[in-house]
N, C-alpha and C positions, 0 to 999 in steps of 0.2 A: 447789268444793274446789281448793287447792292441789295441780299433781301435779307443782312442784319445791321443794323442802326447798331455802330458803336462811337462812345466819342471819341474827338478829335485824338487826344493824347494814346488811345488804346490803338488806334487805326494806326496812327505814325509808327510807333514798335512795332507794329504790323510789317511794316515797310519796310521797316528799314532791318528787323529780322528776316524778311525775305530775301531784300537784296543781297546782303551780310553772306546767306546761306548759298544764294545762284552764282557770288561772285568767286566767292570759293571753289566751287563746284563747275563753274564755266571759265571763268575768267571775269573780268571788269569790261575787255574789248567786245564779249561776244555773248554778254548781256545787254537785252536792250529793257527798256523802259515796259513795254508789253509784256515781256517774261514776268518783268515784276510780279505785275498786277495780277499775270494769267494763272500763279502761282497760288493768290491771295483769291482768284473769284470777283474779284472789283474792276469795276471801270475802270479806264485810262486816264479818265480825268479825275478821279481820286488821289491818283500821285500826286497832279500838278495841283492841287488844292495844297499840298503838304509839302511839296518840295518842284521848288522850278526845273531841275536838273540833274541828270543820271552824277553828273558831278558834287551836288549840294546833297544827293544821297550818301553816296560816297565817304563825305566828309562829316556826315550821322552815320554812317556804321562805324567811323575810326572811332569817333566819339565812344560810341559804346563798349569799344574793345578795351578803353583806358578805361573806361568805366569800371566795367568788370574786374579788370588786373587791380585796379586800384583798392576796391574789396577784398582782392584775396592779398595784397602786402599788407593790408592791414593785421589780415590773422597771422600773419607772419608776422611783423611786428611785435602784436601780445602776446606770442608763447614765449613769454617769458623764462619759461621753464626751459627753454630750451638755449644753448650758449649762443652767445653773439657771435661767431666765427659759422656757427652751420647755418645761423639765421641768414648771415650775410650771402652765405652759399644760396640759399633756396631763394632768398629775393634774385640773383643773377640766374639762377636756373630758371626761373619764373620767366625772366626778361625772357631768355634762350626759346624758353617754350613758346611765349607769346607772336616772336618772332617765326616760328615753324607752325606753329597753327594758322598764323593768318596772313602766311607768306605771298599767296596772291595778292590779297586787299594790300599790303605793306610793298609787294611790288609797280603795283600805281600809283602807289601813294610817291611812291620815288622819283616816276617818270620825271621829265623836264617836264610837262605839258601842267602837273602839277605841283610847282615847286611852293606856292604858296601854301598848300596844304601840307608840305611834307616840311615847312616851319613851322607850321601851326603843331602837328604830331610831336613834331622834335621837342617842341615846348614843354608839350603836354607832360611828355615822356621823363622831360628833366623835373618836372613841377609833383610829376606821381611817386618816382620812384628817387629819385634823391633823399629828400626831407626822412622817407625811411629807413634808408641804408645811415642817413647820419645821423639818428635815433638810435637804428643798432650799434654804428660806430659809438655813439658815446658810453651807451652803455657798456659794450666792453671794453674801453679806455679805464671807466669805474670799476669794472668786475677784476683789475688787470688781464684779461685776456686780449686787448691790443693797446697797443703806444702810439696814437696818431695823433699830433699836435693838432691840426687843421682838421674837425671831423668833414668838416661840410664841402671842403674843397677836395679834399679826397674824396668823398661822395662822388662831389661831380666829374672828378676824373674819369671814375670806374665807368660811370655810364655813357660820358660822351665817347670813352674807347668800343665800351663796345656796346651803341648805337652804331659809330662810323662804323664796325667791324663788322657786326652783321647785316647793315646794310649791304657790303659788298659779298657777302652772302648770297641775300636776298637774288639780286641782281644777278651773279655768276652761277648763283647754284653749285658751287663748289665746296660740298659738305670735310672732304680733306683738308682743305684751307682752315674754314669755320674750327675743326678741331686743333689742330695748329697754332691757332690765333687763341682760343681758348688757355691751353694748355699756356702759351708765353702769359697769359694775363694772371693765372695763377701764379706763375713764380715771381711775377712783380709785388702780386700781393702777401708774399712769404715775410714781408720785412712789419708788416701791420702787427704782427705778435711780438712780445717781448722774448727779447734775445736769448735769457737763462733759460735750458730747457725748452724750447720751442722747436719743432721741427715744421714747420708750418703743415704737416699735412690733410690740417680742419680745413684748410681757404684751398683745397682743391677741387675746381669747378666743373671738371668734365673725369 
C-alpha cells in the first residue's frame, strides 16, 4: 500500500521516471510491470490506474525523452552569440547523444511489434528538431555564413538521414559504421557554406 498520498500528475512522473531508468538498466524485455512499482513502493494497481500497459508506459517515457531534448535545442537555438555552423553541429551532436543515452528504450521502440510507436517517435523527432535546425539555417543564410536556398527542406533532409542512420546503429550496435556514416554526412554538408574562403570545417560532426 501506498503510505504517501501524492496526485495523480506527480505519481505518473513517478512512473514513468522509474520505468525510463529499469528499462535502460534491464532492458524493456526483462522489465516487468512489478519491477516498476517495486522500485517506486506502490501497489500494482497504481500502474494500472495510470497506464493500461508496459507498452502505453513505454510510449510516456519516449514522450519524455523528446521532451527534455526539445528543451535543451531550445538553448541551443538562443545562443545567439554563438555562429550558426557550430549551432548547427551541437543540435546534430545532441541528436547523436540522445540516440546513445537511450539506446535501449530507442531499441524497442524500433522493434516490429512496435511500429506504430516508432512513427509516432519519428514524427516527434522531425516536429522537435527540424523547425530549429531551420531557425539556425536561416539565420546563417542572413549572417552569410551559409547559402541554402530551401532552409526547411534541408533541415529535413539532415534529420531524416540521420534518424534512418542511427537507427541502424541502434539495432546493429555497430559504433565503426555510426562513425562512417557520420564523417560522409559532414562532407555532404561542406557545400551549406559560401564557396569564397569556406573550408567547411565548422560543419564537422564527429
Amino acid at each position: 500500500m501506498e503510505r504517501i498520498s501524492k496526485n495523480r500528475e506527480e505519481r505518473r512522473n513517478e512512473l514513468v521516471e522509474a520505468a525510463g531508468t529499469l528499462f535502460l538498466q534491464k532492458g524493456y524485455d526483462n522489465t516487468a510491470v512489478s519491477d516498476i512499482v517495486r522500485m517506486l513502493g506502490v501497489a500494482q494497481g497504481t500502474f494500472y490506474y495510470h497506464f493500461q500497459s508496459k507498452e502505453e508506459i513505454l510510449a510516456a517515457v519516449t514522450d519524455k525523452i523528446v521532451s527534455v531534448t526539445e528543451k535543451a535545442l531550445k538553448r541551443i537555438k538562443n545562443h545567439t552569440e554563438i555562429d550558426a555552423a557550430k549551432r548547427m553541429k551541437m543540435v546534430i551532436d545532441a541528436f547523436r547523444e540522445d540516440i546513445g543515452r537511450n539506446k535501449e528504450i530507442i531499441r524497442q521502440v524500433y522493434s516490429k511489434s512496435n511500429s506504430s510507436l516508432h512513427q509516432s517517435l519519428f514524427k516527434l523527432a522531425l516536429e522537435t528538431y527540424v523547425p530549429v535546425l531551420e531557425s539556425i539555417i536561416e539565420e546563417g543564410n542572413k549572417r552569410g555564413e551559409f547559402e541554402v536556398e530551401h532552409p526547411l527542406e534541408m533541415a529535413e533532409i539532415i534529420i531524416v538521414n540521420m534518424e534512418f542512420y542511427c537507427r541502424k546503429y541502434v539495432l546493429t550496435g555497430d559504433e565503426t559504421r555510426l562513425q562512417r556514416i557520420l564523417k560522409t554526412i559532414s562532407l555532404l554538408l561542406r557545400p551549406l557554406l559560401p564557396s569564397e574562403g569556406s573550408t567547411g570545417r565548422h560543419l564537422e560532426i564527429i
